[in-house]
MARLUMMI-342057 format. One record per atom (N, C-alpha, C): residue in three letters; z, y, x. Coordinates in steps of 0.2 Angstrom, whole numbers, plus 5000, padded with zeros to 4 digits. Layout:
residues N
alaZYX/...
//
This chain:
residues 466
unk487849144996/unk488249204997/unk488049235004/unk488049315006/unk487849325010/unk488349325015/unk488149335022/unk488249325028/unk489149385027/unk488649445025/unk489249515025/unk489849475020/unk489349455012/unk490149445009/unk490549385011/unk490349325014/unk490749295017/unk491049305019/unk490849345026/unk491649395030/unk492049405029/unk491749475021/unk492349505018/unk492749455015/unk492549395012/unk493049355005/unk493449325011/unk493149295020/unk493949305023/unk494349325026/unk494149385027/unk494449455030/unk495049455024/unk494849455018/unk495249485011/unk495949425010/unk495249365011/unk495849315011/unk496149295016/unk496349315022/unk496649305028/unk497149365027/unk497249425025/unk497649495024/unk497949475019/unk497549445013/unk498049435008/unk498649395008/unk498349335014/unk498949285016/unk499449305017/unk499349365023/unk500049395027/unk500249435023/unk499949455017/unk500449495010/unk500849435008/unk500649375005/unk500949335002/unk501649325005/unk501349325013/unk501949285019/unk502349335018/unk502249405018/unk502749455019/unk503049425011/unk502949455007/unk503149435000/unk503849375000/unk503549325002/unk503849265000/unk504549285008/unk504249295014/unk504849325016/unk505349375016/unk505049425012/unk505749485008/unk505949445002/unk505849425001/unk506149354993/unk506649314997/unk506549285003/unk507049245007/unk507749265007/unk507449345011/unk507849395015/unk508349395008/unk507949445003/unk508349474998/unk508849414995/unk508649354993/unk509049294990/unk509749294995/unk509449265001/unk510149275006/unk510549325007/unk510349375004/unk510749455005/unk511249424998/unk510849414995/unk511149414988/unk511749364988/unk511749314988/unk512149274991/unk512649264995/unk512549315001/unk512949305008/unk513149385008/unk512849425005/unk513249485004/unk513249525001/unk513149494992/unk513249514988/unk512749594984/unk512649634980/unk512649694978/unk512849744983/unk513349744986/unk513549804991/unk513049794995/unk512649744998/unk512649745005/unk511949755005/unk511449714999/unk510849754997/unk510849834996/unk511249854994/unk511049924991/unk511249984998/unk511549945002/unk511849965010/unk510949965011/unk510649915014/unk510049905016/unk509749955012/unk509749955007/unk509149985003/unk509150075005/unk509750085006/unk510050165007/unk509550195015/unk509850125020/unk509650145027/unk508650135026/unk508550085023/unk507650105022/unk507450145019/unk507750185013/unk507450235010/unk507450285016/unk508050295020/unk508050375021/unk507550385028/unk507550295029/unk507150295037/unk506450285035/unk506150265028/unk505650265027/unk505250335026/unk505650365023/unk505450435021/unk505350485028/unk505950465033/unk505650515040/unk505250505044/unk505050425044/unk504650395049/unk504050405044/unk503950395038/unk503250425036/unk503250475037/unk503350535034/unk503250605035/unk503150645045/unk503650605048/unk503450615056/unk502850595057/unk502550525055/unk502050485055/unk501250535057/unk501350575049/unk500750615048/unk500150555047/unk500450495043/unk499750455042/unk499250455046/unk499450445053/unk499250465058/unk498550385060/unk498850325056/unk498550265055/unk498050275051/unk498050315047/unk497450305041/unk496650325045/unk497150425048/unk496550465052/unk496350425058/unk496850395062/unk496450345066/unk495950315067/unk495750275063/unk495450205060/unk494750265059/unk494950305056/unk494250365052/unk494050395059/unk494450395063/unk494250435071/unk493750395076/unk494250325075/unk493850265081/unk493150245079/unk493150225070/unk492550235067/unk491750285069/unk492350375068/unk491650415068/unk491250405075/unk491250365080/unk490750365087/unk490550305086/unk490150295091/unk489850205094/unk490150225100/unk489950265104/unk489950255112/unk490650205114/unk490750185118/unk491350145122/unk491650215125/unk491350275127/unk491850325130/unk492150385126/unk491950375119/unk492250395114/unk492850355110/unk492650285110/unk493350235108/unk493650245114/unk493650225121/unk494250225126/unk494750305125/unk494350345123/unk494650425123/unk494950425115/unk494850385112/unk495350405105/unk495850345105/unk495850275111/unk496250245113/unk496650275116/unk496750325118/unk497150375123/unk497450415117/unk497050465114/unk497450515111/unk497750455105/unk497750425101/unk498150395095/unk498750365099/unk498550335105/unk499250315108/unk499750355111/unk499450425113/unk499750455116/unk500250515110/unk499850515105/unk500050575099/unk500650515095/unk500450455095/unk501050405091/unk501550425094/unk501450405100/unk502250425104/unk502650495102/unk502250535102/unk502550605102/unk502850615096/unk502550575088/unk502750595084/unk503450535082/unk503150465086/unk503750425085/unk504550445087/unk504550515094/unk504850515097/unk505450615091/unk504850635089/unk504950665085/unk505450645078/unk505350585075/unk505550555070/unk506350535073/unk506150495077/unk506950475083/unk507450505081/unk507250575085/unk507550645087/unk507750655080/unk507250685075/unk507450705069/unk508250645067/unk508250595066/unk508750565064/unk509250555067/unk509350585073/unk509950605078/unk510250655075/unk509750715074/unk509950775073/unk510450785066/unk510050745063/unk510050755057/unk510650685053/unk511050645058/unk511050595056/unk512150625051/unk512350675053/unk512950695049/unk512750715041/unk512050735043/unk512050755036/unk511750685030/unk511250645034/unk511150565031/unk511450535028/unk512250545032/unk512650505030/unk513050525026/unk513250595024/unk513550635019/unk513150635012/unk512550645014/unk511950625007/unk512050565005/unk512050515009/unk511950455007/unk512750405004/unk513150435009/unk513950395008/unk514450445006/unk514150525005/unk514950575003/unk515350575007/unk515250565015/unk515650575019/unk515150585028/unk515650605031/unk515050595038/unk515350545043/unk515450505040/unk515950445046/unk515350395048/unk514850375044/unk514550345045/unk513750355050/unk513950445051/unk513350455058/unk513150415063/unk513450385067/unk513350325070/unk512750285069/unk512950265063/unk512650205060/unk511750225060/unk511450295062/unk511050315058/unk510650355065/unk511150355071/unk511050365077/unk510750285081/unk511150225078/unk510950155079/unk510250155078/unk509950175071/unk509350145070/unk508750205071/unk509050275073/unk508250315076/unk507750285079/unk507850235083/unk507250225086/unk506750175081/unk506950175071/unk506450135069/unk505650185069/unk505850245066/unk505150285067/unk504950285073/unk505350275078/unk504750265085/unk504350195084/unk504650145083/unk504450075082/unk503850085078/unk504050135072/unk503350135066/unk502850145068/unk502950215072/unk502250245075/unk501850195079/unk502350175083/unk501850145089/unk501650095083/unk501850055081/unk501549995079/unk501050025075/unk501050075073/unk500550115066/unk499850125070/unk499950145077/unk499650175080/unk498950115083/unk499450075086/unk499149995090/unk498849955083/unk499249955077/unk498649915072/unk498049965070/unk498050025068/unk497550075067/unk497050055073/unk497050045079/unk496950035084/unk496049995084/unk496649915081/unk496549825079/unk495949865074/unk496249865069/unk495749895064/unk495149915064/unk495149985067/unk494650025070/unk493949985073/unk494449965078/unk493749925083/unk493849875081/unk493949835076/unk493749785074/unk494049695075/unk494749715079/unk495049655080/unk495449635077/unk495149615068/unk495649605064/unk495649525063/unk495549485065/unk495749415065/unk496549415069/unk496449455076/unk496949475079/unk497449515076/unk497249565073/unk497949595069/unk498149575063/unk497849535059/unk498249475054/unk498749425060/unk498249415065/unk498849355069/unk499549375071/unk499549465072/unk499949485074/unk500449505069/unk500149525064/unk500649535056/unk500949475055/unk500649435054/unk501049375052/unk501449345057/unk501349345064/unk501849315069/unk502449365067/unk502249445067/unk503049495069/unk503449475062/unk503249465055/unk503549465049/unk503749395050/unk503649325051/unk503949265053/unk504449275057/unk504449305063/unk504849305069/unk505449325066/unk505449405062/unk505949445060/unk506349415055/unk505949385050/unk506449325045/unk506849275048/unk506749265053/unk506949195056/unk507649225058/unk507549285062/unk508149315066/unk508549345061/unk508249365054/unk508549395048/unk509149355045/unk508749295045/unk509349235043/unk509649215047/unk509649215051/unk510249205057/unk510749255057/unk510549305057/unk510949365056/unk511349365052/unk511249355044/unk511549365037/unk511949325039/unk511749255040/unk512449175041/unk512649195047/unk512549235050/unk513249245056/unk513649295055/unk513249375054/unk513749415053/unk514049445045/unk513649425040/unk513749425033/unk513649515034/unk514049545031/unk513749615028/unk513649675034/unk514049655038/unk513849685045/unk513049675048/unk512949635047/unk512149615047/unk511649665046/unk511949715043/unk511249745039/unk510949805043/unk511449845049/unk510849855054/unk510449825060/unk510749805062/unk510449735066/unk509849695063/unk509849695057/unk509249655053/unk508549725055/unk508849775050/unk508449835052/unk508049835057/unk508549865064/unk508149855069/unk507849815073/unk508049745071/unk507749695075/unk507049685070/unk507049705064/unk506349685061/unk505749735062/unk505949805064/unk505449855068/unk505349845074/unk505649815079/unk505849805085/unk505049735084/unk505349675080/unk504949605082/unk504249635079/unk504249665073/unk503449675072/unk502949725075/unk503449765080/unk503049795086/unk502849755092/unk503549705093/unk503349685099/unk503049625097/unk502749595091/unk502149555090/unk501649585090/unk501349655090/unk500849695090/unk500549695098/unk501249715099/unk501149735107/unk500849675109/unk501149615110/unk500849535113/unk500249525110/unk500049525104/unk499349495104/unk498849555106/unk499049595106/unk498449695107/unk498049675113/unk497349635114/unk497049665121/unk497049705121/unk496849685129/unk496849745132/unk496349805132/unk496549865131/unk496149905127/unk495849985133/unk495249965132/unk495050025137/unk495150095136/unk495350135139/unk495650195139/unk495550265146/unk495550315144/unk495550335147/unk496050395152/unk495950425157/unk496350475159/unk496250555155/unk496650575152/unk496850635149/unk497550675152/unk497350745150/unk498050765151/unk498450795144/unk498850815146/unk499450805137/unk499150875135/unk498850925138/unk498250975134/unk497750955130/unk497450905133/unk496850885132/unk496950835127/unk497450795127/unk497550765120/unk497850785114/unk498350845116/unk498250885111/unk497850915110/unk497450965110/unk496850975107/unk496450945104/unk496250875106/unk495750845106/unk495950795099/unk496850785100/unk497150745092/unk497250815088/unk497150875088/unk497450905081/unk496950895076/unk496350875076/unk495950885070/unk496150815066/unk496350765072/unk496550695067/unk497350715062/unk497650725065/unk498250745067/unk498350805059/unk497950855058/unk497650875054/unk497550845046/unk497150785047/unk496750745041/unk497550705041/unk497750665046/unk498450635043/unk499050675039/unk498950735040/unk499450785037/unk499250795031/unk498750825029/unk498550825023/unk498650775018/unk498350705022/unk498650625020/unk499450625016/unk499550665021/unk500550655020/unk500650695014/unk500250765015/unk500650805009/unk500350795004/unk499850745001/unk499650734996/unk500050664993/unk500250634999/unk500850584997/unk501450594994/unk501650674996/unk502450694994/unk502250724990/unk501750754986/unk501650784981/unk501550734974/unk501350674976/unk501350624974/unk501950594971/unk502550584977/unk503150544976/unk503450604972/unk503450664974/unk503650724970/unk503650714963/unk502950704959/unk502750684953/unk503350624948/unk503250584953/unk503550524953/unk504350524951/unk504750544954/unk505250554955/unk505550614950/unk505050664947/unk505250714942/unk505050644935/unk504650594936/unk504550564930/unk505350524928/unk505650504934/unk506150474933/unk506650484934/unk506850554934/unk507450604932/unk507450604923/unk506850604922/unk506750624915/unk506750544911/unk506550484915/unk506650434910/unk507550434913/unk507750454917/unk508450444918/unk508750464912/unk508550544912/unk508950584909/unk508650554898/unk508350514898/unk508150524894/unk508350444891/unk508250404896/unk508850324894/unk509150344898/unk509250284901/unk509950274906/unk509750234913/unk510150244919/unk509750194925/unk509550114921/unk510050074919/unk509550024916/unk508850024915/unk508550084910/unk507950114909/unk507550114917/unk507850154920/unk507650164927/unk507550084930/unk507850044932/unk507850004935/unk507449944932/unk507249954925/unk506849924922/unk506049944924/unk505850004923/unk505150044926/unk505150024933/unk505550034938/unk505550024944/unk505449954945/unk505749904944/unk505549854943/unk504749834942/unk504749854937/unk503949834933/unk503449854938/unk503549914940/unk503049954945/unk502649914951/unk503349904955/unk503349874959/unk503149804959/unk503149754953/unk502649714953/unk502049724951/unk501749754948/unk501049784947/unk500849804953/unk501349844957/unk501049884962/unk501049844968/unk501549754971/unk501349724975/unk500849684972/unk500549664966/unk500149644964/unk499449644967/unk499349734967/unk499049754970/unk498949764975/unk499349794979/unk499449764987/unk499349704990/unk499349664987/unk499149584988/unk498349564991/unk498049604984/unk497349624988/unk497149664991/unk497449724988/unk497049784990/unk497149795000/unk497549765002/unk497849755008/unk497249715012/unk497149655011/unk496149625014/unk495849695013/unk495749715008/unk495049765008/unk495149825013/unk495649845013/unk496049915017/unk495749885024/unk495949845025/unk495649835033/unk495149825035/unk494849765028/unk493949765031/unk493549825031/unk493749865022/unk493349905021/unk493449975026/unk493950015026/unk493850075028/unk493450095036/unk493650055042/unk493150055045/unk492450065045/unk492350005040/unk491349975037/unk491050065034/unk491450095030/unk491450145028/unk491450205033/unk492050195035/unk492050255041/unk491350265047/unk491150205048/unk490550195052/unk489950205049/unk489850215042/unk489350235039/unk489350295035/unk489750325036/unk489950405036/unk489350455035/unk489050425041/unk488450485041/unk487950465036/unk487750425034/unk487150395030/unk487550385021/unk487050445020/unk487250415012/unk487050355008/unk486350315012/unk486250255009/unk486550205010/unk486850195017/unk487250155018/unk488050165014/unk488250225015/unk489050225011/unk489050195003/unk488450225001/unk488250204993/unk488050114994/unk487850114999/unk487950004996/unk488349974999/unk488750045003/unk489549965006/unk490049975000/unk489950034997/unk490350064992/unk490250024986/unk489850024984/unk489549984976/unk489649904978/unk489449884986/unk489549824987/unk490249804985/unk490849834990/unk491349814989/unk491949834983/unk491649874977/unk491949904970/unk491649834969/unk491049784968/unk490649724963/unk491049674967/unk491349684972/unk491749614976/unk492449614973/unk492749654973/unk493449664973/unk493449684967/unk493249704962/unk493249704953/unk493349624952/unk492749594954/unk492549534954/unk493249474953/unk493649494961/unk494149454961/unk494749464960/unk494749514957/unk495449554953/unk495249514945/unk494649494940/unk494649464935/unk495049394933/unk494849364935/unk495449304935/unk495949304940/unk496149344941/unk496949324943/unk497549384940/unk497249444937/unk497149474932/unk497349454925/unk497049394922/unk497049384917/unk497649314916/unk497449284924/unk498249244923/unk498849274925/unk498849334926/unk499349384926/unk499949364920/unk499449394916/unk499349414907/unk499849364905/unk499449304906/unk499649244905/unk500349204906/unk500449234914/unk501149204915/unk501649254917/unk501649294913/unk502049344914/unk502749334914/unk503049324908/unk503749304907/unk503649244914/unk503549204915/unk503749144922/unk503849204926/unk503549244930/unk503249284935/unk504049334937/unk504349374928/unk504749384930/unk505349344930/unk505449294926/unk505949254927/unk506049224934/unk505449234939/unk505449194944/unk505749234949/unk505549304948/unk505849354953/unk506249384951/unk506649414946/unk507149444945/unk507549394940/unk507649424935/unk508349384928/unk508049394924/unk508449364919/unk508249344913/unk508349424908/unk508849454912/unk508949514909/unk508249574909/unk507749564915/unk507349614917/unk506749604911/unk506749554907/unk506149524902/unk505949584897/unk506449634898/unk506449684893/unk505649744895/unk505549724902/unk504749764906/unk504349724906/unk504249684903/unk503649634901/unk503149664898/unk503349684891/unk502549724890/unk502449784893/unk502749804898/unk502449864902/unk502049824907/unk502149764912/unk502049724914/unk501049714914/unk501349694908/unk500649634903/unk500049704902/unk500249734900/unk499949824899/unk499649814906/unk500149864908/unk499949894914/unk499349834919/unk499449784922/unk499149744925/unk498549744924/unk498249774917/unk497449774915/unk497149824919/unk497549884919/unk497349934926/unk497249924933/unk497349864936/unk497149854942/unk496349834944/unk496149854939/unk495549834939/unk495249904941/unk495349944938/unk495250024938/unk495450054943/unk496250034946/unk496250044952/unk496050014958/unk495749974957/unk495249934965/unk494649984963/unk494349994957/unk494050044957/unk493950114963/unk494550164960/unk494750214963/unk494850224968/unk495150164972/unk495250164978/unk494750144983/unk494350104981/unk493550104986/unk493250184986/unk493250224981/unk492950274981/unk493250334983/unk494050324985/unk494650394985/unk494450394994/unk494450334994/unk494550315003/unk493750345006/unk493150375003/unk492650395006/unk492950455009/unk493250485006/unk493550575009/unk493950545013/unk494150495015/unk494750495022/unk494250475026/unk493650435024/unk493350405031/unk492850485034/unk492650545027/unk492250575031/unk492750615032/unk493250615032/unk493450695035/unk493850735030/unk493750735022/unk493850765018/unk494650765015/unk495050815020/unk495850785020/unk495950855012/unk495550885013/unk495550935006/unk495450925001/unk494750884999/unk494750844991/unk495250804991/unk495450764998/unk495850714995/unk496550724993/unk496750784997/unk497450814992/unk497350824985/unk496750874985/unk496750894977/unk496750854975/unk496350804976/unk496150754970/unk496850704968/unk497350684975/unk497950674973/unk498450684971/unk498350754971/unk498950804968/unk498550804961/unk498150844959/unk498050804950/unk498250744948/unk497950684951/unk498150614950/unk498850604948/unk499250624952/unk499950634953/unk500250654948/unk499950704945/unk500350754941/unk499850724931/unk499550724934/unk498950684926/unk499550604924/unk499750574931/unk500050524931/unk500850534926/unk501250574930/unk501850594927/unk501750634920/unk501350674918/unk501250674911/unk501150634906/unk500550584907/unk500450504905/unk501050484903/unk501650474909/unk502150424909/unk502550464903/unk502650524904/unk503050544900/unk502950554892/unk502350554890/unk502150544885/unk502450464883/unk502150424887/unk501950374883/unk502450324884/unk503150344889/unk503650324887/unk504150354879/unk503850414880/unk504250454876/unk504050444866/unk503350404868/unk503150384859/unk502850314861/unk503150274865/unk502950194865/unk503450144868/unk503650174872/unk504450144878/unk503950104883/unk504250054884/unk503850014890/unk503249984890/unk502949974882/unk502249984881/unk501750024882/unk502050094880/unk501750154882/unk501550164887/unk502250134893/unk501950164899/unk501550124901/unk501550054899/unk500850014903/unk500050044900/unk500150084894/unk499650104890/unk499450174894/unk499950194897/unk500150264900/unk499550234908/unk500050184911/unk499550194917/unk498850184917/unk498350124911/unk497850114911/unk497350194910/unk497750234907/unk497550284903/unk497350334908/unk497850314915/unk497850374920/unk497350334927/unk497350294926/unk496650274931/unk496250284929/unk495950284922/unk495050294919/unk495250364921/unk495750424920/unk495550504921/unk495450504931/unk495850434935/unk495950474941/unk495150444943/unk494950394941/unk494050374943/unk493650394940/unk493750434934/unk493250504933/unk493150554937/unk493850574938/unk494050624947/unk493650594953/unk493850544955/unk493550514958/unk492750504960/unk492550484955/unk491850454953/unk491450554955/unk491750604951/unk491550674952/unk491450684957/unk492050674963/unk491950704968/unk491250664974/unk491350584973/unk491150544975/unk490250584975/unk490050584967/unk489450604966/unk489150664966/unk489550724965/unk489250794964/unk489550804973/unk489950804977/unk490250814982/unk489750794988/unk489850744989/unk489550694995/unk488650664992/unk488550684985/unk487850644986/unk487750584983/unk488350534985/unk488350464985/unk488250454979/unk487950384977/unk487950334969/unk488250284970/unk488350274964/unk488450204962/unk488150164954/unk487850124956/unk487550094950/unk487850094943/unk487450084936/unk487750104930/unk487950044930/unk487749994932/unk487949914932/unk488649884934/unk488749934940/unk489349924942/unk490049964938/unk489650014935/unk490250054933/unk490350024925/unk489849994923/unk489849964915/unk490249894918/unk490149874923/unk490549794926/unk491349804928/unk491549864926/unk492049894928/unk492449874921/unk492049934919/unk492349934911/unk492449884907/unk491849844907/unk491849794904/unk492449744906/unk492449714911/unk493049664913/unk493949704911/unk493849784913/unk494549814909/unk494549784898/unk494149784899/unk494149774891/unk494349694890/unk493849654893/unk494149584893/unk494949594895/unk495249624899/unk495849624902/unk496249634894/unk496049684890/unk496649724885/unk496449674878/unk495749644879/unk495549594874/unk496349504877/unk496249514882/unk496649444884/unk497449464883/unk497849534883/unk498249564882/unk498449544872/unk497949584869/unk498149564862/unk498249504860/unk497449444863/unk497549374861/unk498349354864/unk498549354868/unk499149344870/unk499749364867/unk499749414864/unk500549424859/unk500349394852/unk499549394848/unk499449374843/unk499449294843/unk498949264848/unk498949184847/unk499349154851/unk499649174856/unk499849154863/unk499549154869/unk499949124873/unk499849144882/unk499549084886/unk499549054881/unk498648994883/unk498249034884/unk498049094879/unk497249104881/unk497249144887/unk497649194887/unk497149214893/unk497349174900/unk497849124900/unk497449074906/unk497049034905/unk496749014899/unk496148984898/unk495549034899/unk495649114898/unk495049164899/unk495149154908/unk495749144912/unk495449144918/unk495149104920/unk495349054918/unk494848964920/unk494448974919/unk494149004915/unk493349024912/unk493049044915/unk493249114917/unk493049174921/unk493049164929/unk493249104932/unk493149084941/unk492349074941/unk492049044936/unk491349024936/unk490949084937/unk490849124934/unk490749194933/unk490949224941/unk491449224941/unk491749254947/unk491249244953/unk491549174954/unk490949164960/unk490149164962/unk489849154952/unk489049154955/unk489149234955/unk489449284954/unk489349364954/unk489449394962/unk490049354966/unk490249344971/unk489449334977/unk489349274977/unk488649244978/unk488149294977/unk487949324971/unk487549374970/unk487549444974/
//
């Protein structure tokens, strides 16, 4: 194996841990919620992170992503110390923005969210998580960019450790009361593990003109970032008005479910590649030959290692959900089973969608994600509408072949870049093993496709090694 892909396999496998860690500790938190304070007391939680998640992203302006694309596009040391300056200094302003927004805004949060306004308070407590997001958004973008990411896994994993630890302390002392203090001390501890392991980072003297000016064009590309996010969640949230409207929240809460494991699924990986790759990319920005072999490199790495763990997906599907939810949830199993063969298609898409953030291209990448979005929510509704929860698994596979044909266009008529017909036949091919391992699994049973993944580690790694 080469020098580069050993790196990556543990870069991948180092990020992937600190997803696992994170994972296994929201499963803690959640259990003890469940326990010690019941269905009220989660759905409490879940009310204050929707509504703070939503202003600290949008304040944010994905201000993390263009970063990373910022510190990338130079070599000089006097061009990293000056976008050491502007990302720290523009985090602040928008962190300080988000704050404010949810002061202002905190009588009507609580009117939206609880029918009354007695609980503004509560909402003026926890503004300073947007400030907490930025900054920490800001300093690992930072990590990332220039390259200290053995130090920003260290720091990931310390601040999510530290917060669990104070989580459950919290639950068994305060029981339902608990759930702002958990809040905030979990934004609070993952910043201030940021902040202690962060060298020291060289920077320069600016003034707040100068780093305005000199952050709008990033500042710019993160906004873009955002509105093709909310055009997105837009999509998304009309799909599930209409499975509403059309089951019932059972229905809902079954989809959401499912998604959400497909979709930390994916996260699990895709989480190592986001931090090795987009810099590697971002730095090879100017040369199409070099984009074209980090790009095809890393589509034939991460295809590669999505095949068997993919297939034992397939496999143990029912344990997977039995193990994280109830026996009741079984009913999203074949969305599950379905859908999961997609993740192949999406490691795809997503090596290729992330070339237009790292060159700049904040305009294909709305458009491209506002179709996506919208190609997506017609899919769902279709294929809910004449399949039910098979459908939709048949629904999403259906919508990553159209978003990687977008993709793949812009990738090659747009920018110049290639990629190999070998990689893209390596793509397909492994999807098809996925829907062939899908069938033997309802028809013969749920041995084969973990005996197709046993099989398939051999294959993986001389491919890996190649």
């Amino acid at each position: 194996m080469s020098n580069v892909n050993k790196n990556i396999v543990k870069i991948i496998s180092a990020f992937t841990g600190v997803k696992m860690l994170n994972i296994l500790c929201t499963l803690v938190r959640n259990k003890l919620m469940a326990v010690v304070v019941g269905p009220a007391g989660m759905g409490l939680a879940l009310i204050y992170n929707s509504v703070l998640e939503m202003i600290g992203n949008t304040s944010q302006l994905n201000l993390d992503q263009s970063a990373v694309r910022e510190v990338t596009s130079g070599n000089s040391a006097r061009h990293r110390a000056d976008v050491v300056t502007i990302v720290r200094r523009w985090t602040l302003w928008l962190g300080m923005v988000g704050m404010i927004a949810v002061c202002l805004l905190s009588p009507a949060l609580s009117y939206w969210s609880f029918g009354d306004t007695d609980k503004w308070w509560t909402f003026c407590l926890l503004s300073p998580i947007p400030l907490f997001t930025a900054l920490n958004g800001g300093r690992q973008s930072l990590l990332q960019g220039l390259g200290y990411l053995k130090t920003l896994a260290k720091a990931s994993a310390t601040g999510i450790a530290v917060a669990t630890a104070v989580a459950v302390v919290l639950i068994l002392t305060l029981g339902i009361n608990s759930i702002i203090p958990i809040i905030f001390t979990y934004g609070a501890c993952t910043l201030a593990s940021t902040i202690l392991f962060t060298p020291r980072l060289a920077s320069t003297r600016m003034s707040a003109r100068e780093v305005w000016q000199r952050g709008r064009g990033m500042v710019r590309l993160g906004a873009l970032i955002t509105a093709s996010y909310l055009v997105s969640q837009a999509a998304n949230y009309i799909f599930i008005l209409y499975l509403k409207n059309t089951g019932d929240l059972d229905t809902v809460g079954l989809y959401q479910s499912g998604y959400a494991l497909v979709a930390t699924y994916v996260g699990t990986l895709l989480v190592g590649v986001w931090v090795e790759y987009f810099p590697r990319v971002g730095r090879a920005s100017h040369s199409r030959h070099s984009t074209s072999v980090i790009v095809s490199n890393q589509i034939g790495l991460t295809v590669t290692l999505c095949l068997p763990l993919v297939l034992l997906f397939i496999g143990l599907d029912r344990v997977v959900v039995q193990l994280l939810y109830a026996p009741e949830f079984e009913a999203v199993i074949p969305y599950i089973t379905i859908a999961i063969v997609g993740v192949i298609l999406r490691v795809f898409s997503f090596c290729v969608s992330f070339v237009m953030v790292a060159r700049g291209d904040g305009r294909a990448y709305i458009v491209t994600e506002s179709i996506s979005g919208f190609i997506g929510m017609t899919l769902n509704i279709l294929g809910y509408r004449y399949g039910g929860m098979a459908g939709l698994g048949i629904s999403y596979i259906a919508w990553y072949i159209i978003y990687c044909t977008i993709g793949w266009v812009v990738y090659h008529y747009r920018y110049r870049l290639t990629i190999s017909h070998g990689l893209i036949a390596m793509t397909l091919g492994y999807t098809a093993i996925g829907l062939v391992a899908v069938i033997a699994k309802y028809y013969i049973g749920w041995w084969v496709p973990v005996v197709m993944a046993v099989a398939s580690l051999p294959l993986s790694i001389k491919r890996i090694k190649k």
